[in-house]
C-alpha positions in Angstrom: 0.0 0.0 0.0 3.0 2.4 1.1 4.5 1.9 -2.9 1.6 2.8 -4.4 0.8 5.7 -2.6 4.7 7.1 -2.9 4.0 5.7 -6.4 0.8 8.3 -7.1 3.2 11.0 -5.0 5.8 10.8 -7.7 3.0 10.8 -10.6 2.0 14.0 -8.9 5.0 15.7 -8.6 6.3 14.6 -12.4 2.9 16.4 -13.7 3.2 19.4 -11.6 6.8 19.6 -13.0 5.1 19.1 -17.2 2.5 21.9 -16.1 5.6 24.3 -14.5 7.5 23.2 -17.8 4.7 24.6 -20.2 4.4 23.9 -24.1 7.1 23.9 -26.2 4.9 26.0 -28.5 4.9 28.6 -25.6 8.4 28.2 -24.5 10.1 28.1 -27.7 7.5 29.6 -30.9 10.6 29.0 -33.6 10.5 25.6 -32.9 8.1 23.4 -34.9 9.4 19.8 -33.5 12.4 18.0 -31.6 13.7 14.0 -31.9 15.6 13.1 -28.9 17.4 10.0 -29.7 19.1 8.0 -26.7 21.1 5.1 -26.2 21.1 3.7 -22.5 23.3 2.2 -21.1 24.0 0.6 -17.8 27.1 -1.4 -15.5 26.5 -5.0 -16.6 28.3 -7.8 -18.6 26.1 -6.4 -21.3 25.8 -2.7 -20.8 23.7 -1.4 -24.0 19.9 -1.3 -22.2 18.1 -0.2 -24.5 17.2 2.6 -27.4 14.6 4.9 -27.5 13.2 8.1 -29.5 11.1 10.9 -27.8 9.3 12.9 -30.5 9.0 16.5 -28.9 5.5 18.1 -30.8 4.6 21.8 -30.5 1.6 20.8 -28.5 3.8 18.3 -25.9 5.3 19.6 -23.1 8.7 21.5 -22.6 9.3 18.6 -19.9 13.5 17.2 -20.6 13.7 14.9 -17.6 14.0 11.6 -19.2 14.2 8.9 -16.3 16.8 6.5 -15.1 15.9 2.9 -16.7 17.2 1.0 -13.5 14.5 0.5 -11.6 15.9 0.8 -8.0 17.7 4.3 -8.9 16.5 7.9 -6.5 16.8 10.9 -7.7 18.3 10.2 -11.4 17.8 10.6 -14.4 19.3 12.7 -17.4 18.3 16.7 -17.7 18.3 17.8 -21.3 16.6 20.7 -20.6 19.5 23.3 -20.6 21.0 21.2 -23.7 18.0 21.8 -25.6 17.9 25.6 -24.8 21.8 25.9 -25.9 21.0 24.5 -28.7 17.6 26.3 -29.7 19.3 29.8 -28.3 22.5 29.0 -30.8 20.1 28.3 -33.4 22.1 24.0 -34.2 19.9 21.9 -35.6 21.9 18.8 -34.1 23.6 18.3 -30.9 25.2 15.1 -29.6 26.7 14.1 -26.2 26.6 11.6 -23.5 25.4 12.1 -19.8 26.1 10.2 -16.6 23.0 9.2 -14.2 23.6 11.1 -11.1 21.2 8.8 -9.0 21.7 7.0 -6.1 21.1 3.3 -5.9 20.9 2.1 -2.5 21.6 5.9 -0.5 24.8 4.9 -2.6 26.3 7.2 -5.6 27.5 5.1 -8.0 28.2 5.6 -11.7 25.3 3.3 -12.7 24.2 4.7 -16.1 25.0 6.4 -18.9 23.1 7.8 -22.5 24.7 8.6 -25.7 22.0 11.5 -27.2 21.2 12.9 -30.4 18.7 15.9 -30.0 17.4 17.2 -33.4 16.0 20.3 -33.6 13.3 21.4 -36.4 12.8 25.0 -37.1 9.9 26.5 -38.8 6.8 28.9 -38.6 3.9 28.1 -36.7 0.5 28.2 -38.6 -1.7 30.1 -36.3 
């Protein structure tokens, strides 16, 4: 009962944090769509986790949190967000890096996880 209810807290908190965000066609108006591509990985005898694609719409939300995939990890995950507005403020279309988890796993810091991202970045005007 006590997991589901921190479980529904978190929920809670992660939507406040979408709303606080705002639109990405409020935040950023030259910006007609973003593809975050990201390659997880994680400290095992077969690190690659997995691969996934975030399609950023005008109508989703300026939220760049993208969660920890290990399952036991606090307070992780990977921040694009000030990537994103480098990148939009410098006017790239393409930015690639890598980021380290900065979770906890067990009240333990540990380097646990890793992504290799590719944020593209499509310009355009809006139709109003």
């Amino acid at each position: 009962m006590a997991q589901r209810q921190d479980y529904i807290k978190k929920m809670e908190l992660k939507k406040q944090a979408r709303l606080k965000a705002g639109l990405l066609s409020d935040k950023y108006p030259s910006v007609s769509g973003i593809v975050l591509q990201m390659t997880y990985y994680h400290n095992s005898e077969n690190p690659l986790l997995m691969e996934r694609t975030v399609n950023v719409f005008p109508s989703s939300y300026a939220y760049f949190l993208m969660e920890c995939m290990i399952k036991t990890c606090e307070e992780g995950g990977f921040d694009l967000s000030r990537i994103i507005a480098k990148t939009i403020k410098q006017k790239k279309k393409v930015v690639r890096g890598e980021m380290a988890c900065k979770g906890k796993i067990d009240n333990t810091a540990r380097d646990h996880a890793s992504i290799i991202y590719k944020i593209n970045v499509k310009y355009g005007r809006r139709v109003k």
